[in-house]
Backbone of each chain as ProteinMPNN parsed JSONL, in Angstrom:
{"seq_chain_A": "XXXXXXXXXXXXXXXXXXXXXXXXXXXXXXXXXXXXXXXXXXXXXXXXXXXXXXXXXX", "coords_chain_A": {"N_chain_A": [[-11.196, 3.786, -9.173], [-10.756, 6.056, -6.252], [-9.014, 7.375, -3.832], [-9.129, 9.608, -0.574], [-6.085, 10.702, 0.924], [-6.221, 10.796, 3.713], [-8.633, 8.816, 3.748], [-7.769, 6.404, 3.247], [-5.764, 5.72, 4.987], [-7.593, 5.421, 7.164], [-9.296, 2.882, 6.238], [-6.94, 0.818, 5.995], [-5.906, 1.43, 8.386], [-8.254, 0.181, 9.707], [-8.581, -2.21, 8.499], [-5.902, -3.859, 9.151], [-6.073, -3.591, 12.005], [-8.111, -5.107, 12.79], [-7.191, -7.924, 12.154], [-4.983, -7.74, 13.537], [-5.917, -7.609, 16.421], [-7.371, -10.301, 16.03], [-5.134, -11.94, 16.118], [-3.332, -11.875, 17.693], [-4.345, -11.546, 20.521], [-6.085, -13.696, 23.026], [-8.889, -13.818, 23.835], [-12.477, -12.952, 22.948], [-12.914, -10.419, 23.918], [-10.605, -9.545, 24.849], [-9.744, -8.86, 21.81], [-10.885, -7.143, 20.934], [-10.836, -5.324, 22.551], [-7.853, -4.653, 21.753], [-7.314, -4.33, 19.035], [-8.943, -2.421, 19.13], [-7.342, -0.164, 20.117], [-5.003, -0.172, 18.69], [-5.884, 0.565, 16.425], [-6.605, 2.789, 16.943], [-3.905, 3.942, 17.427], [-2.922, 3.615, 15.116], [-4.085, 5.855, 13.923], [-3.673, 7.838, 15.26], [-0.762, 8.321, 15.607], [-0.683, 8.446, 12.564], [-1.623, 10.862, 12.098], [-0.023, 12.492, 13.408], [2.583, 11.962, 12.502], [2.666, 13.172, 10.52], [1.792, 15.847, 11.31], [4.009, 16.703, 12.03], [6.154, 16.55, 10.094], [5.007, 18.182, 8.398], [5.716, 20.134, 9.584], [8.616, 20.657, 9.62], [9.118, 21.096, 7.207], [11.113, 22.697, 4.785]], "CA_chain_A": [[-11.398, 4.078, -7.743], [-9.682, 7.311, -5.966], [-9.328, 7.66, -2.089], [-8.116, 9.832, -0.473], [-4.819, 9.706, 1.706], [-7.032, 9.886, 5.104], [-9.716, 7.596, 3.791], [-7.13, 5.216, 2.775], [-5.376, 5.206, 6.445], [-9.111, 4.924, 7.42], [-9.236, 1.736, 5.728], [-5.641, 0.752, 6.135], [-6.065, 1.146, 9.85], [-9.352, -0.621, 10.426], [-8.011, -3.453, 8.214], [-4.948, -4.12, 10.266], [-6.493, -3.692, 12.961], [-8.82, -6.084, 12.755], [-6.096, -8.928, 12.095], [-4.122, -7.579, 14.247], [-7.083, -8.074, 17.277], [-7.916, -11.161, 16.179], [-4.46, -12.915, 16.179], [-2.492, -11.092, 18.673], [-5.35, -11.892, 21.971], [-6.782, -15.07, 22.858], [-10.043, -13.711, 24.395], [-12.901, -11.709, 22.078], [-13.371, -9.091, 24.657], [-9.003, -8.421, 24.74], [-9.252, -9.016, 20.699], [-11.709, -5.582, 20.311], [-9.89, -3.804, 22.944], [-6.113, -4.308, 21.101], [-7.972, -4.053, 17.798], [-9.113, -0.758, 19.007], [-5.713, 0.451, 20.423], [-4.061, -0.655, 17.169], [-6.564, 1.483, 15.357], [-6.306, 4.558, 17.194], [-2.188, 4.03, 17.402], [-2.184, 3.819, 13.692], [-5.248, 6.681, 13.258], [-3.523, 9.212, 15.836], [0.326, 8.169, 14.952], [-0.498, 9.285, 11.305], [-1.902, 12.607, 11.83], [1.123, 13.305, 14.323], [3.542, 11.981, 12.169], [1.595, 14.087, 9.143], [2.136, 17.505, 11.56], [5.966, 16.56, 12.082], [6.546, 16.28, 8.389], [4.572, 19.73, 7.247], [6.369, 20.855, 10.484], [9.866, 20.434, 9.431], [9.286, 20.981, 5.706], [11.556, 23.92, 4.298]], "C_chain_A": [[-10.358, 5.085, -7.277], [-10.017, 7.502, -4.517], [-8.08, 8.878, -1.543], [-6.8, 10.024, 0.301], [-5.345, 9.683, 2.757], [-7.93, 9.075, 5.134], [-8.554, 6.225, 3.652], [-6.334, 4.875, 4.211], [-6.439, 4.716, 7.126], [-9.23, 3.433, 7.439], [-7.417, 0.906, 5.774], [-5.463, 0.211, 7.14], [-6.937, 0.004, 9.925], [-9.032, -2.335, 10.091], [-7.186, -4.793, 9.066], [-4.985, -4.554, 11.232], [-7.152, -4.632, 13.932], [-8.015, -7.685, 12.797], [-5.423, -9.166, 13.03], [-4.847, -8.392, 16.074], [-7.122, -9.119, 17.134], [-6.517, -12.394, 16.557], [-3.596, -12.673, 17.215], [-3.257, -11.627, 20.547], [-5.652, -13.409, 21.617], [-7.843, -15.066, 22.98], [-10.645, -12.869, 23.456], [-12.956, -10.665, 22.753], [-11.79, -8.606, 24.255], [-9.114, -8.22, 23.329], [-9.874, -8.008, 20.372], [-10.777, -4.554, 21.379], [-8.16, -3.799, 22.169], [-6.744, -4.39, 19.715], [-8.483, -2.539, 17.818], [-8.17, 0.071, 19.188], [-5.2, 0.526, 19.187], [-4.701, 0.518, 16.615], [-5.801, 3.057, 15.849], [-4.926, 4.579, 17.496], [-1.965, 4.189, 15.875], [-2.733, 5.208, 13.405], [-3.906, 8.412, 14.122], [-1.047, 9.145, 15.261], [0.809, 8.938, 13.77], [-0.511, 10.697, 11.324], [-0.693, 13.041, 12.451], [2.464, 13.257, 13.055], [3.32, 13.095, 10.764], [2.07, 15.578, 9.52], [3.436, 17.474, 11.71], [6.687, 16.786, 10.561], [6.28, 17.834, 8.124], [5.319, 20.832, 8.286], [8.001, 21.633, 9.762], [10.353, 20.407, 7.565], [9.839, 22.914, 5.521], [11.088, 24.95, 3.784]], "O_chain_A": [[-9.225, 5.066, -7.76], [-11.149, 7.749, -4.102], [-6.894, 9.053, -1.824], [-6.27, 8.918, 0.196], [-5.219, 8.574, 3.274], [-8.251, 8.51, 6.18], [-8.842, 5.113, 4.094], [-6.31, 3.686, 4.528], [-6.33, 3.632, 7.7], [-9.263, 2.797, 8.492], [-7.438, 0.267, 4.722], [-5.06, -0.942, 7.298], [-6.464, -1.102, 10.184], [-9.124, -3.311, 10.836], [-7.496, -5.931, 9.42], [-4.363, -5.531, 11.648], [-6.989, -4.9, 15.123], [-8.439, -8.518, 13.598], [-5.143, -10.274, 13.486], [-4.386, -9.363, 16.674], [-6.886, -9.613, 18.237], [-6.74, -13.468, 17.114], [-3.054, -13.709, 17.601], [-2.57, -11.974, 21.508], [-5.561, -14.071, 20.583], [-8.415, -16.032, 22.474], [-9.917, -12.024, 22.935], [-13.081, -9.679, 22.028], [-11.585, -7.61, 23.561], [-8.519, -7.164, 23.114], [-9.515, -7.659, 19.247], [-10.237, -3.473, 21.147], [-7.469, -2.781, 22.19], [-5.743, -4.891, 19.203], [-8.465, -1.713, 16.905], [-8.084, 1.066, 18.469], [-5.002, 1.657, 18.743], [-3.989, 1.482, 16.338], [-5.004, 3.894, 15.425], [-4.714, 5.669, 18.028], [-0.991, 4.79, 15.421], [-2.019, 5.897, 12.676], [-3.557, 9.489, 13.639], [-0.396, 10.004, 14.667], [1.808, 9.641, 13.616], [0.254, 11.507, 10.799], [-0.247, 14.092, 11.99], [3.148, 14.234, 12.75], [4.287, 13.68, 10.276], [2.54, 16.386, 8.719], [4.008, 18.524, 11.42], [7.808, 17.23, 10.313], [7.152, 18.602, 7.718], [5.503, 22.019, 8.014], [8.278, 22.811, 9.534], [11.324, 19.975, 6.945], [9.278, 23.94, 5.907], [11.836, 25.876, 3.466]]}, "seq_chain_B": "XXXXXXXXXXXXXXXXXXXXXXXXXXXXXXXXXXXXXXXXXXXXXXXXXXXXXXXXXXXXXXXXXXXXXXXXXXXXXXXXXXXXXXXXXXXXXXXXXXXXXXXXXXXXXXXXXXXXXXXXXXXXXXXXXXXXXXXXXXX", "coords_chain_B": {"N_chain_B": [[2.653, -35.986, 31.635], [3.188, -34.071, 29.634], [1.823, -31.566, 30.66], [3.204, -31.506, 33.249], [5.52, -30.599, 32.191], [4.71, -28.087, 31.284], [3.927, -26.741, 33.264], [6.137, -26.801, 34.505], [8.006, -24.685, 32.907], [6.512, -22.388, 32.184], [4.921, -22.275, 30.294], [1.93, -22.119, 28.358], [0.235, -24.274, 26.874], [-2.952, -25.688, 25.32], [-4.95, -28.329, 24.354], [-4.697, -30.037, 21.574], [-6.322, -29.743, 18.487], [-8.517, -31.402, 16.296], [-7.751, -30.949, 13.903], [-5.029, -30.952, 11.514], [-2.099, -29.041, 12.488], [-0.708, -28.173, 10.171], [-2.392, -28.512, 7.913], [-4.72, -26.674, 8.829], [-2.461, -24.285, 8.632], [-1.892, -24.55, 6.109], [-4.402, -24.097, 4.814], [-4.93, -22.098, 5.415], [-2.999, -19.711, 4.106], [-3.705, -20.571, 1.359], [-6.644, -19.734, 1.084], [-7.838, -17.044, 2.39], [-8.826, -16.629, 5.913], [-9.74, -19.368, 5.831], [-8.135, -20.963, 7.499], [-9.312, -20.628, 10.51], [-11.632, -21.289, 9.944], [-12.056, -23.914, 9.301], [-11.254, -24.477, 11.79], [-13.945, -24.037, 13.473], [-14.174, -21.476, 13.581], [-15.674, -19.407, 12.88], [-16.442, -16.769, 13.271], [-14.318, -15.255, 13.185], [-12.828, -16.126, 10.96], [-14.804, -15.147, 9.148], [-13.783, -12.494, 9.573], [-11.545, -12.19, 9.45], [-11.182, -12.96, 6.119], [-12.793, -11.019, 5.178], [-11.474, -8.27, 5.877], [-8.561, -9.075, 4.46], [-8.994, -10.416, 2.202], [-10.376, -7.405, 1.28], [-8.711, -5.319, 1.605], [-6.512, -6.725, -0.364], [-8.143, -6.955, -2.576], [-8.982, -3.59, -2.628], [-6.099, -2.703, -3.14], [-5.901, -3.506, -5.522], [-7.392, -2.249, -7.143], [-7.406, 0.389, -6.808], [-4.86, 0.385, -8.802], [-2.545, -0.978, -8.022], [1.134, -2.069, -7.582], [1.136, -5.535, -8.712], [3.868, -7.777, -7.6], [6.073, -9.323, -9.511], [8.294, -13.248, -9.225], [11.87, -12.089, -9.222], [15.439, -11.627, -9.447], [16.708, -9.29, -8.989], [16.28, -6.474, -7.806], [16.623, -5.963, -4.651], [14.258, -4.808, -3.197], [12.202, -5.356, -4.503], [12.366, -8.036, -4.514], [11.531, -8.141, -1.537], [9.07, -7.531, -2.04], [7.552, -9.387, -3.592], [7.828, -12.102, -2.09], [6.328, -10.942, 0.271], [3.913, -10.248, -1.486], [3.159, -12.584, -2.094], [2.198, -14.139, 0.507], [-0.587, -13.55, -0.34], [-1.436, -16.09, -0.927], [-3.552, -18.066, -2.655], [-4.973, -15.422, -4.337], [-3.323, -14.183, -5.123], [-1.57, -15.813, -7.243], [-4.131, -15.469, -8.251], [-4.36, -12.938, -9.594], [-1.905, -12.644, -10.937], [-2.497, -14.372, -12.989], [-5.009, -13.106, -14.352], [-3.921, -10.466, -14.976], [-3.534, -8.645, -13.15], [-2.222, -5.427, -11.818], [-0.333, -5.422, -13.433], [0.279, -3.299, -15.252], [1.663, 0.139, -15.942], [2.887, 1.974, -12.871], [0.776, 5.226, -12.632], [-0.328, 6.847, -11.362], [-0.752, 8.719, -8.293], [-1.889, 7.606, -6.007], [-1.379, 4.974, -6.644], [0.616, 4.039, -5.771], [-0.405, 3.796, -3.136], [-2.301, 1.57, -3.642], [0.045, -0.106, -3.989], [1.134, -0.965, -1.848], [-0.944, -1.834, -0.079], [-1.553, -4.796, -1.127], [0.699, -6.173, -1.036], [0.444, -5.768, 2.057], [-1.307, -6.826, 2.497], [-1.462, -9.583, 2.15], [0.933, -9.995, 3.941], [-0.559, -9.533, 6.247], [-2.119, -12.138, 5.818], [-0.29, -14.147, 6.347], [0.347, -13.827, 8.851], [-2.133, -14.381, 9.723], [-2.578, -16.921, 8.896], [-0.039, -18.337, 10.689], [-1.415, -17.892, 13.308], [-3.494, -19.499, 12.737], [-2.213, -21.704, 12.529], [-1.162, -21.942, 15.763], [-3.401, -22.178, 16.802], [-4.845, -24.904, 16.149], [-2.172, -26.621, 16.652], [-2.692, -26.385, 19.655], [-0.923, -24.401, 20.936], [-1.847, -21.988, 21.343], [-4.647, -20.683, 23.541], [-7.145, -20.341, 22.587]], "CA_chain_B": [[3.963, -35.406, 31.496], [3.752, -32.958, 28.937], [1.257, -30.87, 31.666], [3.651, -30.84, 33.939], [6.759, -29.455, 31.573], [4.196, -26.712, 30.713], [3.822, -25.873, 34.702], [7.55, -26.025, 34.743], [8.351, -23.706, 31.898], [5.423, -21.78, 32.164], [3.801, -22.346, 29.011], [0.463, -22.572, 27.948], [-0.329, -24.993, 26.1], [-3.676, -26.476, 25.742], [-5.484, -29.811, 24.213], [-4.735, -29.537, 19.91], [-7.527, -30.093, 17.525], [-8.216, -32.895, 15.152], [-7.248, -30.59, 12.648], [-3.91, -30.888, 11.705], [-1.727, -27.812, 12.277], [-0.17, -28.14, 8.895], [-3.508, -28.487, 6.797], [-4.734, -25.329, 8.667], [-1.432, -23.445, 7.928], [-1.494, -24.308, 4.442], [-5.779, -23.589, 4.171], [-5.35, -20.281, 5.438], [-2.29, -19.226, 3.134], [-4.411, -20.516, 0.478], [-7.69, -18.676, 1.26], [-8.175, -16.061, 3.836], [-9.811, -17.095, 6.828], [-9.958, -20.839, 5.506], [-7.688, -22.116, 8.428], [-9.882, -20.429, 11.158], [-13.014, -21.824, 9.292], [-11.242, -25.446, 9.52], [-11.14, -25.1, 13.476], [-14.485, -24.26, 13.774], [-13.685, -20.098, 14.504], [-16.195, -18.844, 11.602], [-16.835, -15.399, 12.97], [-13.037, -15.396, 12.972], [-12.99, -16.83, 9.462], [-15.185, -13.953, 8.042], [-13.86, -10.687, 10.037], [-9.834, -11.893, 7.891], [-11.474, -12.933, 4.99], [-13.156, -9.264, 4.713], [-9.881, -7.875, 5.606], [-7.563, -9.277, 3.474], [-9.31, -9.627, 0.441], [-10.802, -6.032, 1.549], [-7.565, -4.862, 1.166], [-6.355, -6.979, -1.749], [-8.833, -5.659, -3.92], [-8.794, -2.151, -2.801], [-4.765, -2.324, -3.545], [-5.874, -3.586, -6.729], [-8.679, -1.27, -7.488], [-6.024, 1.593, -6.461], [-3.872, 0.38, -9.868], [-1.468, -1.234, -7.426], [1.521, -3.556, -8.387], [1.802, -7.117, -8.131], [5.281, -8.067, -7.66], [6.745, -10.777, -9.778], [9.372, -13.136, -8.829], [12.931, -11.41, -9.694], [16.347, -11.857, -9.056], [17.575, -8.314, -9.083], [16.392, -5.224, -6.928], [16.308, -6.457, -3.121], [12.991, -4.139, -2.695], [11.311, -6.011, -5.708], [12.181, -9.147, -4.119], [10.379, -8.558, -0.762], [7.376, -7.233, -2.698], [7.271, -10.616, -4.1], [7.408, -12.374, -0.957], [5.006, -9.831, 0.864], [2.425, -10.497, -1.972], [2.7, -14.053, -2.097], [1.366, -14.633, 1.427], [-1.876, -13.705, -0.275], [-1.8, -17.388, -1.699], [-4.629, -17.965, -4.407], [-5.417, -13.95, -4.609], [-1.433, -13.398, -5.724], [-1.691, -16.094, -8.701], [-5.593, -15.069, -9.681], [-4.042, -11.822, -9.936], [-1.43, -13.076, -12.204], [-3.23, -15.234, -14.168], [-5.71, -12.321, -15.16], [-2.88, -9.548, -15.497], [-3.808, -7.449, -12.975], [-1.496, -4.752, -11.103], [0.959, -5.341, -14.275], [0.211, -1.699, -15.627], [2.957, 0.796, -14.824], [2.382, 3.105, -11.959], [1.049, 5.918, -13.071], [-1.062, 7.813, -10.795], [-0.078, 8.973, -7.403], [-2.591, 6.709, -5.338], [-1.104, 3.417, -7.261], [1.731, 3.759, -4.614], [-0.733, 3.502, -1.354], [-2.069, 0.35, -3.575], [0.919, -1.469, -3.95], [1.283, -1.482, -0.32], [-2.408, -2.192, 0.464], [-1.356, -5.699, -1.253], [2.116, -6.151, 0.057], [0.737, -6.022, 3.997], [-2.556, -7.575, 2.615], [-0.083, -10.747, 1.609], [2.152, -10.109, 5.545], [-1.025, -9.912, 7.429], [-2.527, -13.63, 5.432], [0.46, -15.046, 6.818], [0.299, -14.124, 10.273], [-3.739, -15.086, 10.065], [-1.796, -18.455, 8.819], [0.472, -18.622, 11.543], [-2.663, -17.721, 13.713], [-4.533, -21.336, 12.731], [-1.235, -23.079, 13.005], [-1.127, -22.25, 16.784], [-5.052, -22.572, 17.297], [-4.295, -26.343, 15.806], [-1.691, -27.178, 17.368], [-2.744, -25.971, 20.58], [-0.572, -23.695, 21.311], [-2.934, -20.77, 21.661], [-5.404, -21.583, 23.736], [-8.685, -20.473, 21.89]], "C_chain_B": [[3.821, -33.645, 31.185], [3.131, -31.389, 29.712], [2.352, -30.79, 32.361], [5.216, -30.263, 33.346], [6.28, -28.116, 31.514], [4.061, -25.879, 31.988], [5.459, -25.379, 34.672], [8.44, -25.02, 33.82], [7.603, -22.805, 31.9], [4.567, -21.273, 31.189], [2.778, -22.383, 29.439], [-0.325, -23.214, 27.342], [-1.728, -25.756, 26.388], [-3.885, -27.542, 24.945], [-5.478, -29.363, 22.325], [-5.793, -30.04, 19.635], [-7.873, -31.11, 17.282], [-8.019, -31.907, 14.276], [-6.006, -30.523, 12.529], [-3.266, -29.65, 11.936], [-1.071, -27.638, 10.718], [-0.906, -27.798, 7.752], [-4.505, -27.017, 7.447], [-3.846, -24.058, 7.687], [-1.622, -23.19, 6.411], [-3.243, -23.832, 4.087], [-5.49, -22.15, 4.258], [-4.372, -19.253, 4.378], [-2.849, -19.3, 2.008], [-5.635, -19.466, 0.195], [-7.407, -17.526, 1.982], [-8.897, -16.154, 4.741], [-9.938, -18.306, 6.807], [-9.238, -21.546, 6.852], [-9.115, -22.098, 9.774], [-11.18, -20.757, 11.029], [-12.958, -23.247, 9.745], [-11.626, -25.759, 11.159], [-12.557, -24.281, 13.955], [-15.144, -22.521, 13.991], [-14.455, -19.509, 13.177], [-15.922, -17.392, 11.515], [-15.562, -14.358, 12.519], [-12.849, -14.871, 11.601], [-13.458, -15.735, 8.796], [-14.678, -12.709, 8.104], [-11.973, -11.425, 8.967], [-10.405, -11.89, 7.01], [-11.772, -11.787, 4.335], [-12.031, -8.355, 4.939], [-9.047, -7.91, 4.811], [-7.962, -9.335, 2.185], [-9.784, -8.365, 0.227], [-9.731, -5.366, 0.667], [-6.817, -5.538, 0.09], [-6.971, -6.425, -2.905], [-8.553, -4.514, -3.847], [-7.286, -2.033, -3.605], [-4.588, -2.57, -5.137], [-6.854, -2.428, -7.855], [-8.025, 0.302, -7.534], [-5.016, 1.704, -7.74], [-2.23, -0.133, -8.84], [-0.443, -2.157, -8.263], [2.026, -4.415, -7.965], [3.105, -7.372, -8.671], [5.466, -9.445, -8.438], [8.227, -11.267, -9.359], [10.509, -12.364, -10.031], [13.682, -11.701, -8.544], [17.567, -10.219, -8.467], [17.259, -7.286, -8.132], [15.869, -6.175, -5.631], [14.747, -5.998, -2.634], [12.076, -5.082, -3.356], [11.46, -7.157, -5.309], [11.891, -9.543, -2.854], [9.558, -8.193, -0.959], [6.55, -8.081, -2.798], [6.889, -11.612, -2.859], [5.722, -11.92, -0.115], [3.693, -10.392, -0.392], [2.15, -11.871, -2.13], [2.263, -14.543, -0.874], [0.17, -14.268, 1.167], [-2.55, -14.88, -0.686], [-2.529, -17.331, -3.024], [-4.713, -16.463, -4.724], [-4.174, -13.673, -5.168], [-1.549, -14.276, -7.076], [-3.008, -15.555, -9.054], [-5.224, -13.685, -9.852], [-2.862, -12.144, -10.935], [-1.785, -13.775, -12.848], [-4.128, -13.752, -14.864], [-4.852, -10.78, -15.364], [-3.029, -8.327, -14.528], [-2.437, -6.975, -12.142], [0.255, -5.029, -11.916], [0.924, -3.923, -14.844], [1.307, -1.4, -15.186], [2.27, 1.646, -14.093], [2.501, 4.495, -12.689], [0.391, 7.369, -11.958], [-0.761, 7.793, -9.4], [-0.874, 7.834, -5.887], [-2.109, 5.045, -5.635], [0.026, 3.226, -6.096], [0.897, 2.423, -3.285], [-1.586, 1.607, -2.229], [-1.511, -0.787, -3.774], [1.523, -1.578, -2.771], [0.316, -1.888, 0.172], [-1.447, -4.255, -0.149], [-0.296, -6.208, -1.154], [1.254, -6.861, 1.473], [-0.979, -6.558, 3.36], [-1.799, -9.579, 2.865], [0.004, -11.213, 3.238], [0.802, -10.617, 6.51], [-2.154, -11.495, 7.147], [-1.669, -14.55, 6.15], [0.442, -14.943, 8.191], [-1.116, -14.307, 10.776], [-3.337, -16.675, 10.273], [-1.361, -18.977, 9.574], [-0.395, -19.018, 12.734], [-2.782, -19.131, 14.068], [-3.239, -22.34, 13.129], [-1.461, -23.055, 14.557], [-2.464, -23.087, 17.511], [-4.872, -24.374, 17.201], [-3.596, -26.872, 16.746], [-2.159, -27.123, 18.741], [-2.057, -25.038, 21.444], [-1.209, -22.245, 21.754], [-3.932, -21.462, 21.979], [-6.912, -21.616, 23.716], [-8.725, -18.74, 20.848]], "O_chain_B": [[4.068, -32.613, 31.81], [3.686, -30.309, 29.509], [2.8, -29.662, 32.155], [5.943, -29.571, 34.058], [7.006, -27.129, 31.629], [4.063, -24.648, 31.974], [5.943, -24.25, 34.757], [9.565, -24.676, 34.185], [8.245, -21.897, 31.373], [3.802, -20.309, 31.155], [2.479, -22.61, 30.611], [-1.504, -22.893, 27.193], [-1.841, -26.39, 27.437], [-2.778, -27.975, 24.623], [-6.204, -28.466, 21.896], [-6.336, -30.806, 20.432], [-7.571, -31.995, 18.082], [-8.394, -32.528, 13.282], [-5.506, -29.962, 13.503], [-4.018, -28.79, 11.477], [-1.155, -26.474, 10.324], [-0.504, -27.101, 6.821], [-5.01, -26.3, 6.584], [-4.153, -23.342, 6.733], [-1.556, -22.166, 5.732], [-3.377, -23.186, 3.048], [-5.726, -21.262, 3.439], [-4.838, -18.216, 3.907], [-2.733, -18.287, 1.319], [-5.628, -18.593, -0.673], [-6.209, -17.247, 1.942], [-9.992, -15.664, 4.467], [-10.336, -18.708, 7.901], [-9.71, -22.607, 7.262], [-9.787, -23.098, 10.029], [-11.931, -20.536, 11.979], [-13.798, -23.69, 10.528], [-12.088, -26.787, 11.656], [-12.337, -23.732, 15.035], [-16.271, -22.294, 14.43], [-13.666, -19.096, 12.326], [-15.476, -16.762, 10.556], [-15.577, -13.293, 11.902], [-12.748, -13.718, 11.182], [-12.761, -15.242, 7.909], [-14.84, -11.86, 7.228], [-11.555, -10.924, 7.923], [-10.478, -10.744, 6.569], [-11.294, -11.444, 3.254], [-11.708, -7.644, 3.988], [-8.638, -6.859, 4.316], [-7.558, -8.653, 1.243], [-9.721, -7.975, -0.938], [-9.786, -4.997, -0.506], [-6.316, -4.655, -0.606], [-6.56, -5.729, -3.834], [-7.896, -4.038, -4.773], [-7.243, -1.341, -4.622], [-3.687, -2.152, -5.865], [-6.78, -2.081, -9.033], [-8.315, 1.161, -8.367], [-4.384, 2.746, -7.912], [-1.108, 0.339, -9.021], [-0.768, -2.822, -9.247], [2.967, -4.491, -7.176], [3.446, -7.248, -9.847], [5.04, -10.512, -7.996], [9.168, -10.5, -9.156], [10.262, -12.117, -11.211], [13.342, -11.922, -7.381], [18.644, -10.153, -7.876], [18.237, -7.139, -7.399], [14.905, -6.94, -5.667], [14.104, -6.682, -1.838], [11.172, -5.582, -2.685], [10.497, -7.797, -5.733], [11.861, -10.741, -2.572], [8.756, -8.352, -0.038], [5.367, -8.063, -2.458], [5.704, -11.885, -2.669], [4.594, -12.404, -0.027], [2.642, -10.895, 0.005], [1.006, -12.295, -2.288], [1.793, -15.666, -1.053], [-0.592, -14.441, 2.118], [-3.769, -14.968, -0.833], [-2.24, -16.773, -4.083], [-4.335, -16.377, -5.892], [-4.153, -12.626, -5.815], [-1.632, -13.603, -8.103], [-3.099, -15.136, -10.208], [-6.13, -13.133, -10.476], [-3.144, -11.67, -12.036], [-0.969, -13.846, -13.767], [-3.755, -13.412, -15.986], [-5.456, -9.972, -16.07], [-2.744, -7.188, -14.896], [-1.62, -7.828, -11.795], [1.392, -4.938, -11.453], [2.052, -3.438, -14.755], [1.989, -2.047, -14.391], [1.188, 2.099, -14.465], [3.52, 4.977, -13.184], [0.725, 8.554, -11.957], [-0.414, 6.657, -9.078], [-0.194, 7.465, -4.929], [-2.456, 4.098, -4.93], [0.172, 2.106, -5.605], [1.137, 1.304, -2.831], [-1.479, 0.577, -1.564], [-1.952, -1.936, -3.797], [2.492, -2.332, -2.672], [0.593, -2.526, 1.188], [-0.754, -4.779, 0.723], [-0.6, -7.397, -1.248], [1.338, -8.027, 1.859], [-1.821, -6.548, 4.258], [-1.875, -10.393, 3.785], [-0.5, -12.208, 3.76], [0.819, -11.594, 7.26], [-2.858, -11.918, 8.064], [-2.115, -15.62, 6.564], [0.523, -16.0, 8.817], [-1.368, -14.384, 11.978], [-3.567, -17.426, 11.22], [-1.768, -20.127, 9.737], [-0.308, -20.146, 13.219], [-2.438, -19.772, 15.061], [-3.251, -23.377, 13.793], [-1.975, -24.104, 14.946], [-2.569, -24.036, 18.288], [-4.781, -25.019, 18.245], [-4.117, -27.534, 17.643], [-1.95, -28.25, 19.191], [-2.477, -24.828, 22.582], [-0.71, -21.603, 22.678], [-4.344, -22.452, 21.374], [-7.704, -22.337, 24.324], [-9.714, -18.446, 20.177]]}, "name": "protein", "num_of_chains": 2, "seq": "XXXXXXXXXXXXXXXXXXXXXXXXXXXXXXXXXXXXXXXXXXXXXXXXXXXXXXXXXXXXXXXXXXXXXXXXXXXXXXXXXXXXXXXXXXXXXXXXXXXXXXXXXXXXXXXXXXXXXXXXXXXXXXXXXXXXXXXXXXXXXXXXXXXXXXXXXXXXXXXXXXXXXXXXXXXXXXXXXXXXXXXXXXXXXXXXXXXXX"}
């Protein structure tokens, strides 16, 4: 199996995410909205921290 | 009583289970999803279960590696930790040898962290059922 490094945050994220949603809220409606936050905090996080890096590379 | 400590502290506690919190704790460290199955929380129960073993396999499927215990590098001994909150999935992975290979390929990294935080986030599913149980969380 070969992924590659944005499919694997892809999956990484949604994972997390999902866990994260379900144990973090008490209600299903808050447990998809901080399950979705989470996602897109890990999804948009990466790419930023991704342009900071190729930013600051010698 | 214990209602009105929870007004005066401003907890939340509500009405515990019949399931014990203990025999959750320890189902869900065992399985994935097994505590939240226990208290009744299926849909619960299936969205970790597909998670964590999701990500267990993939990290294994990736050529990841399972940590054994050790006494010597500090990193190598929260690996060990970290993968043992996957309970049964951390020994059936040592029993059948997997993620003993050496790392060789540049993706084996991202899956020996896929099973690491597959492990971290079993235990705070775990923790999870303990509160649901006890009542401390109040659904």
């Amino acid at each position: 199996m070969s992924l590659s490094h944005f499919s694997a945050v892809l999956l990484f994220s949604l994972f997390t995410s999902v866990v994260f949603g379900i144990t973090q809220r008490a209600e299903p409606n808050k447990m998809i909205r901080f399950g979705a936050l989470c996602f897109a905090i890990f999804i948009v996080g990466t790419v930023a921290a991704s342009w900071a890096m190729s930013l600051i590379k010698p | 009583m214990p209602e009105e400590a929870d007004r005066n502290t401003g907890s939340n506690h509500t009405a515990a289970t019949s399931v014990s919190p203990n025999l959750a704790l320890l189902a869900a460290w065992l399985v994935p999803g097994a505590g939240h199955l226990l208290l009744g929380k299926w849909i619960r129960a299936a969205l970790l279960a597909i998670s964590i073993i999701g990500m267990f396999a993939i990290g294994i499927t990736l050529s990841g590696k399972v940590y054994t215990f050790n006494t010597g590098e500090p990193l190598d001994m929260l690996g060990f930790v970290g993968d043992l909150g996957a309970g049964l999935l951390y020994f059936l992975a040592r029993m059948l040898g997997w993620g003993q290979a050496p790392v060789l390929v540049t993706v084996a990294e991202y899956g020996t962290k896929f099973i690491v935080v597959a492990g971290l986030l079993n235990i705070v599913a775990a923790v999870d059922a303990h509160s649901l149980a006890s009542g401390r969380k109040p659904s």
